[in-house]
C-alpha positions in Angstrom: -20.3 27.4 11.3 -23.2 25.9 9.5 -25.8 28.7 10.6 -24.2 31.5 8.6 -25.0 29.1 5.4 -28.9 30.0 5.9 -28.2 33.6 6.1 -26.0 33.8 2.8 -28.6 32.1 0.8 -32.6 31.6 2.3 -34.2 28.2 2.0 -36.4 28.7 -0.7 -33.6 29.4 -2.7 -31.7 26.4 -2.1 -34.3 24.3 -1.9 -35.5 24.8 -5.7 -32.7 26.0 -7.6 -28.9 24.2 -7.5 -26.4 27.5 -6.7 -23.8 27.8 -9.4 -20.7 26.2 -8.0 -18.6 29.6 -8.7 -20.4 31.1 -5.6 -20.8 27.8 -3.6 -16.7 27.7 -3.9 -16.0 31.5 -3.0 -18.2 31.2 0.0 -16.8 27.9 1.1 -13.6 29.9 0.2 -14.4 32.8 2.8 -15.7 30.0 5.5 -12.3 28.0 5.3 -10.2 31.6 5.9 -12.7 32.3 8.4 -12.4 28.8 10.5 -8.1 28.8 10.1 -8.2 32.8 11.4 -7.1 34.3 8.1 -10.4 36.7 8.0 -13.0 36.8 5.2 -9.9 38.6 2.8 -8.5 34.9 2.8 -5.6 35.7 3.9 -3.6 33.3 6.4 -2.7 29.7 5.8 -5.2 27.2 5.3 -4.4 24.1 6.9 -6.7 22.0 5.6 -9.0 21.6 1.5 -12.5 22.6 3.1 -13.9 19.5 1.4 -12.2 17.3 3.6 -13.1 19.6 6.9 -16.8 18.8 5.7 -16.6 14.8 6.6 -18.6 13.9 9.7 -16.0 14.0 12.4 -16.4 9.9 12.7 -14.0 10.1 9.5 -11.6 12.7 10.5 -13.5 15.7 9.5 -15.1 18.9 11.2 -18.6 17.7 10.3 -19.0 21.2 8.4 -21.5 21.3 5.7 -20.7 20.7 2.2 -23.2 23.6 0.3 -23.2 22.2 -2.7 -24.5 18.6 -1.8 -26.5 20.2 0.7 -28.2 22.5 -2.1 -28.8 19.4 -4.2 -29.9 17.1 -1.7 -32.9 20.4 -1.3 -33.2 20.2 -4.3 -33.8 16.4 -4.3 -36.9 17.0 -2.3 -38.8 18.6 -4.9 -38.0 15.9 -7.2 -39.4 13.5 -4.7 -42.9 15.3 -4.7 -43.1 15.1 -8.6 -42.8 11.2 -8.2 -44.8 10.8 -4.7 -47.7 13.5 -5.3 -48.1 13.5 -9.2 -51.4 15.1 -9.4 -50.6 18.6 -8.0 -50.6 20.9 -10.2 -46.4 21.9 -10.6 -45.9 18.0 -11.1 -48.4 18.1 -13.8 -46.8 21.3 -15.6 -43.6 19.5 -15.4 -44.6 16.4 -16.9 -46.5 18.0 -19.8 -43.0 19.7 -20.6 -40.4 17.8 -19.7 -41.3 13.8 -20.0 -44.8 13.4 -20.9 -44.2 9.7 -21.9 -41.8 8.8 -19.6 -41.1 8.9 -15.3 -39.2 11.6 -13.5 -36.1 9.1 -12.9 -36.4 8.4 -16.6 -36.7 11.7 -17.7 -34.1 13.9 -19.9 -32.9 18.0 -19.7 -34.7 18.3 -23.1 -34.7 21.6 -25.6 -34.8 25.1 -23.8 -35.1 24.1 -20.1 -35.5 26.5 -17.4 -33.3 27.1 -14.8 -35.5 25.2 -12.1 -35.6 22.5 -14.8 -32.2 22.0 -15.1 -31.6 22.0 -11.4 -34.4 19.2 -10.5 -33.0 17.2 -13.1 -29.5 16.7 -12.1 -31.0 16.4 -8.6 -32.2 13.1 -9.7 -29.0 11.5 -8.8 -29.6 11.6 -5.3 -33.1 9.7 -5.7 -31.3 7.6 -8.7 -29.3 6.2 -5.7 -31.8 5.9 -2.6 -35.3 5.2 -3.7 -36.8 1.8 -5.0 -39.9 0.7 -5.5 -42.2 -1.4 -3.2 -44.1 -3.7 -5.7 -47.7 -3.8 -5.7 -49.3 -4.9 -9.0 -46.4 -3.9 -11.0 -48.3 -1.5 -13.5 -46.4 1.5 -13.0 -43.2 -0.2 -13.1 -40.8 -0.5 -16.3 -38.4 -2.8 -15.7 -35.4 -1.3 -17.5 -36.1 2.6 -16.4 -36.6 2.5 -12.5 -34.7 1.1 -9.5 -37.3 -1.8 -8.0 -34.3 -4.7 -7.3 -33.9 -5.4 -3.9 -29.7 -5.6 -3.9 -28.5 -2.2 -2.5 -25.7 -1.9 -5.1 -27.7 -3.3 -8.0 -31.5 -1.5 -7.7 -31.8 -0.8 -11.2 -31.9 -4.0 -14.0 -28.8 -3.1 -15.9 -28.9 -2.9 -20.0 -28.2 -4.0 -22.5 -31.3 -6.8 -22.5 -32.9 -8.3 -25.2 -34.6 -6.5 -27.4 -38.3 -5.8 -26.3 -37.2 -5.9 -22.3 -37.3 -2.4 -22.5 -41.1 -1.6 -23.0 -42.1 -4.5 -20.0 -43.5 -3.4 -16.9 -42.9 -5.6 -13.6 -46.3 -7.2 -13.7 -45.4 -8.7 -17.3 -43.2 -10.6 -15.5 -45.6 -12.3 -13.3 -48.2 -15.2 -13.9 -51.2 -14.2 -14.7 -52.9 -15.2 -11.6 -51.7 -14.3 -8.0 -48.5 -12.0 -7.1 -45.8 -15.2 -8.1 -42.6 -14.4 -10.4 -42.9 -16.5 -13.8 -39.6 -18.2 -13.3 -39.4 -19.5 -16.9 -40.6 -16.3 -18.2 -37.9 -14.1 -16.4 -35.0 -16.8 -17.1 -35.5 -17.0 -20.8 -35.2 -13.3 -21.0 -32.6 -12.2 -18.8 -28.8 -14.0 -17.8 -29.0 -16.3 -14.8 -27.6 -13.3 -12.4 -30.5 -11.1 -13.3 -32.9 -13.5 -13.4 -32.0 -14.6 -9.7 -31.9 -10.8 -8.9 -35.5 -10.8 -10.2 -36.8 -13.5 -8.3 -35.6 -12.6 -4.6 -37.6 -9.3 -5.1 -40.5 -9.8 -2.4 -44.2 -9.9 -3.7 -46.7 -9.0 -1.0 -50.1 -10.0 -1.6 -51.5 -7.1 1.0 -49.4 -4.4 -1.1 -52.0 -3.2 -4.0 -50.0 -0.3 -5.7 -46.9 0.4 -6.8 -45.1 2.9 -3.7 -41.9 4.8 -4.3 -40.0 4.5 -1.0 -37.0 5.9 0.1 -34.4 3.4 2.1 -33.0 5.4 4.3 -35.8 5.9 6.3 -38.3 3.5 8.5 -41.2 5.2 6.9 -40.1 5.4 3.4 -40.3 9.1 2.7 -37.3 11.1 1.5 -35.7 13.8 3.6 -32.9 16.1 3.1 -30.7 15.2 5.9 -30.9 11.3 4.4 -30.5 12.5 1.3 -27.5 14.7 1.9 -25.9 11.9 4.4 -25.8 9.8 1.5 -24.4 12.2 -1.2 -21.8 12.8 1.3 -21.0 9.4 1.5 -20.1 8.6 -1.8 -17.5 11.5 -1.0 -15.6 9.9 1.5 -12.4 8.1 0.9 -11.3 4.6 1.3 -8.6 5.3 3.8 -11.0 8.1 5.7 -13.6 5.1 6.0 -10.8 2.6 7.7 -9.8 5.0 10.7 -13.9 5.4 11.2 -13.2 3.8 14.9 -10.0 5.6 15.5 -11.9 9.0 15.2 -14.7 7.9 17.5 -11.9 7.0 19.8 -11.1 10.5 19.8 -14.2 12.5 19.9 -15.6 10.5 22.6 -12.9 10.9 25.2 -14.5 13.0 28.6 -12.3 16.1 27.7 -13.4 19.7 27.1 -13.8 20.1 23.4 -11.1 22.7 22.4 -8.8 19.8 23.2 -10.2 17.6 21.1 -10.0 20.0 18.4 -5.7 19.9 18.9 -5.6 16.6 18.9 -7.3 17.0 15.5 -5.1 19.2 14.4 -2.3 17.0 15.4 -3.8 14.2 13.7 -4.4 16.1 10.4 -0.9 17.6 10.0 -2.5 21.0 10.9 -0.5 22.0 14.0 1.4 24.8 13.6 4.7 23.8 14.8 7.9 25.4 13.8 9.1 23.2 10.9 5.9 22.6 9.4 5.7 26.6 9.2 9.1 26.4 7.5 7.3 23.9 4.6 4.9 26.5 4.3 7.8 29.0 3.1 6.7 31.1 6.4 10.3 32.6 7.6 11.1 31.5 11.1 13.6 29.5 13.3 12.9 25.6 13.4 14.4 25.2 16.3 12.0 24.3 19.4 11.4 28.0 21.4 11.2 26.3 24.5 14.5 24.3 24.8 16.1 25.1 21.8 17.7 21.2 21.2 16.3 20.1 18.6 14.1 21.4 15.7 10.1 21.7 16.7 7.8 18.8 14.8 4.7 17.3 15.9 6.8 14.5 17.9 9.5 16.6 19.5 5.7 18.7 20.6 4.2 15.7 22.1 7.1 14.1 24.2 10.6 14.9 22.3 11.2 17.7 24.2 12.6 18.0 27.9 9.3 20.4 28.7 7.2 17.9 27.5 8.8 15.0 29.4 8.6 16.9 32.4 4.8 17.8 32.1 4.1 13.9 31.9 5.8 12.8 34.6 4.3 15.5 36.4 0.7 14.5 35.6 1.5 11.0 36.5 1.4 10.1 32.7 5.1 9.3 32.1 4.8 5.5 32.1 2.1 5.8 28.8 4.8 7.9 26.5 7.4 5.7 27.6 5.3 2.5 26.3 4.2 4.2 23.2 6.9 6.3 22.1 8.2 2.6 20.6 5.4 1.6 18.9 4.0 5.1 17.1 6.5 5.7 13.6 4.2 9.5 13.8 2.5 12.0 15.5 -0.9 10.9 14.4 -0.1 6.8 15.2 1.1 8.0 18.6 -2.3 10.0 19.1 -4.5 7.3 17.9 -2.7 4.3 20.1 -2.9 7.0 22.8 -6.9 6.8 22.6 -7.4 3.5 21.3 -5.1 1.6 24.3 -6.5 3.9 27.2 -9.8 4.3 28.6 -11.8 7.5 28.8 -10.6 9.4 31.8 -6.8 8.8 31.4 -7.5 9.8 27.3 -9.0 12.8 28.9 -6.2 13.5 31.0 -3.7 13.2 28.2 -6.0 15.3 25.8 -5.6 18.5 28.7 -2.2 17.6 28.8 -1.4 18.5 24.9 -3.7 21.5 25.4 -1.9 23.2 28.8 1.3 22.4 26.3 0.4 23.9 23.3 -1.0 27.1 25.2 2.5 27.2 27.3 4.5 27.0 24.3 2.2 29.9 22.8 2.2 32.3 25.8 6.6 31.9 25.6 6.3 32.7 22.2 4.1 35.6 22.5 4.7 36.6 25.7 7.6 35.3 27.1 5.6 33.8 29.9 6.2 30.2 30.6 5.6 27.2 33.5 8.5 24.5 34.3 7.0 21.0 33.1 6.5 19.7 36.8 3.7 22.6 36.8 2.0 22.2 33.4 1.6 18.6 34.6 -0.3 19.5 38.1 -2.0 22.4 36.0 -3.6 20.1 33.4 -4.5 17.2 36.2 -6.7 20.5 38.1 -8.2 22.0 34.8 -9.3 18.2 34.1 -11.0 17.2 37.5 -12.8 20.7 37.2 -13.5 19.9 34.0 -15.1 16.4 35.1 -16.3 18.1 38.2 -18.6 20.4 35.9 -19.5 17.5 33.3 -20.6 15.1 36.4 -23.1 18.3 37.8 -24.9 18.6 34.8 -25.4 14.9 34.0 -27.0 14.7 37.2 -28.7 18.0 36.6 -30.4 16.2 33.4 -31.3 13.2 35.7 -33.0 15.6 38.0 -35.2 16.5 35.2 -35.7 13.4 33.7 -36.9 11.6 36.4 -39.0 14.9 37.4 -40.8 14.9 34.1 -41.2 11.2 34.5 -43.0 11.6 37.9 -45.5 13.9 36.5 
């Protein structure tokens, strides 16, 4: 799904101008309808915002790219050489225009700007929030106008300050002799929490210059995969960032992947079931099609009905429901205790389970074609083993090779 982004828009593009967002939407638009089988016409129901579907899978999403962060975080890059390679020649046209007397980070949109102006400068915000510099002799440095404090959360000395702070440069707060902090200096100027800010900041005496460096990486240098990783951070929710170890649970369980994608589904309130199609305004029964009972939700799918029931004794699974079915109040707390309280292989088991359901309940629908319970269970237990069967071969296979390579 993220391929297809490269051949909408090339590279070049993205990397040095920001898209408008009335294009990046529509696309994303056509992608979502795409992904929930609705065609490019977006038509169909889309089960889920696409911005939520573009959260790494470790917090509940689909791990799709978000364009638009992606495109600035390219964009980001070129910012990056303007600061790290100053003396080439498109870094010095865009000082001359743009902020001759001040930095990049510092800099403003200005009078007239081009189109590749305007995009490198909101771009900023991405290096506003990952880079810092490494102190050497503090000459290129202004205090109040670039991020050089070591807290994560504060980098940047924050204003207002007393009146003159704002033309200093780091090494005016040192002694004049030997990379030390003046302590009496730096307390007289700034409150006691700046000021101890101030003074943790490391001085190395090998370090000679002034470096930009990037935190997110061992070598210091910015990269678009850091620098988008960290754009979509700041996008992820409070309550996505809590059931972090819940979702690994899930998405490391030794189970083909298409059932890991329905227990997603299931998870997310995306599962198609009959009375969730009825709070869609989509006409149809709400009854269960396969025993008719009771009306069809996520619960009755998972172990409410008789089916169901069946199919988990029949895979040996029974005694699992029976001990959660009184501790989940939902569909997605019965999934997660399901894969939390169980190791791999019996999560596994359970995760072909749902799928050989789902599918059965499908082909009655569409078909009229359906298995009794006791034979969805022994069905899922076979398309598991040869499921683990396959896995185990080509783990070994990789083995082979990698301890063939390491013989040569």
């Amino acid at each position: 799904m993220n391929a297809p982004f490269n051949s909408l828009i090339p590279a070049y593009v993205m990397s040095v101008y920001l898209i408008p967002e009335t294009i990046i939407k529509e696309i994303e638009r056509m992608f979502n309808s795409f992904w929930w089988g609705g065609g490019t016409n977006n038509g169909g129901i889309k089960w889920l915002a696409w911005d939520r579907m573009t959260y790494p899978k470790a917090y509940g999403g689909l791990g799709f790219r978000n364009l638009h962060l992606f495109n600035m975080a390219m964009v980001a890059k070129q910012g990056w050489n303007l600061m790290t390679k100053p003396n080439t020649l498109v870094a010095r046209v865009y000082k001359a225009r743009y902020f001759p007397h001040s930095s990049f980070l510092a800099s403003h949109l200005g009078n007239n700007p081009s189109y590749a102006w305007r995009s490198l400068w909101k771009s900023r915000q991405v290096l506003m929030k990952g880079c810092r510099w490494r102190i050497g002799d503090g000459s290129k440095i202004k205090v109040m106008h670039e991020p050089w404090l070591k807290k994560d959360d504060e980098k940047w000395v924050p204003s207002p300050q007393e009146q003159g702070v704002s033309n200093l440069y780091v090494n005016d707060l040192m002694l004049p002799r030997g990379k030390v902090w003046d302590s009496n200096k730096i307390h007289n100027l700034f409150s006691s929490n700046v000021a101890n800010s101030i003074l943790v900041v490391p001085l190395f005496g090998d370090i000679e210059e002034d470096c930009l460096v990037w935190d997110d990486d061992i070598h210091g240098n910015y990269n678009v995969k850091s620098g988008y990783k960290l754009l979509l951070q700041s996008t992820i929710s409070a309550e996505a960032s809590q059931e972090s170890e819940d979702w690994k649970c899930i998405w490391k369980i030794q189970a083909p992947p298409k059932t890991k994608h329905l227990l997603w589904r299931i998870c997310k309130g995306c599962l198609p079931t009959r009375t969730r199609l009825k709070d869609r305004h989509v006409q149809c029964p709400t009854s269960c099609p396969l025993c008719e009972s009771e009306e069809e939700d996520d619960v009755h799918f998972l172990y409410g009905c008789e089916n169901s029931k069946q199919a988990w004794q029949g895979a040996r699974l029974g005694h699992i429901v029976q001990s959660l079915t009184q501790q989940a109040s939902s569909s997605k707390d019965y999934i997660m205790n399901l894969f939390r309280n169980n190791d791999r292989k019996v999560a596994g088991k359970a995760a072909m389970l749902l799928w050989v359901l789902w599918k059965n309940r499908n082909n009655w629908i569409w078909n009229h074609e359906r298995d009794n319970g006791q034979q969805l269970g022994r069905l899922a237990m076979n398309l598991w083993h040869e499921s683990e069967a396959v896995q185990n071969e080509y783990s070994n296979r990789g083995q082979h090779v990698q301890q063939t390579s390491l013989s040569w």
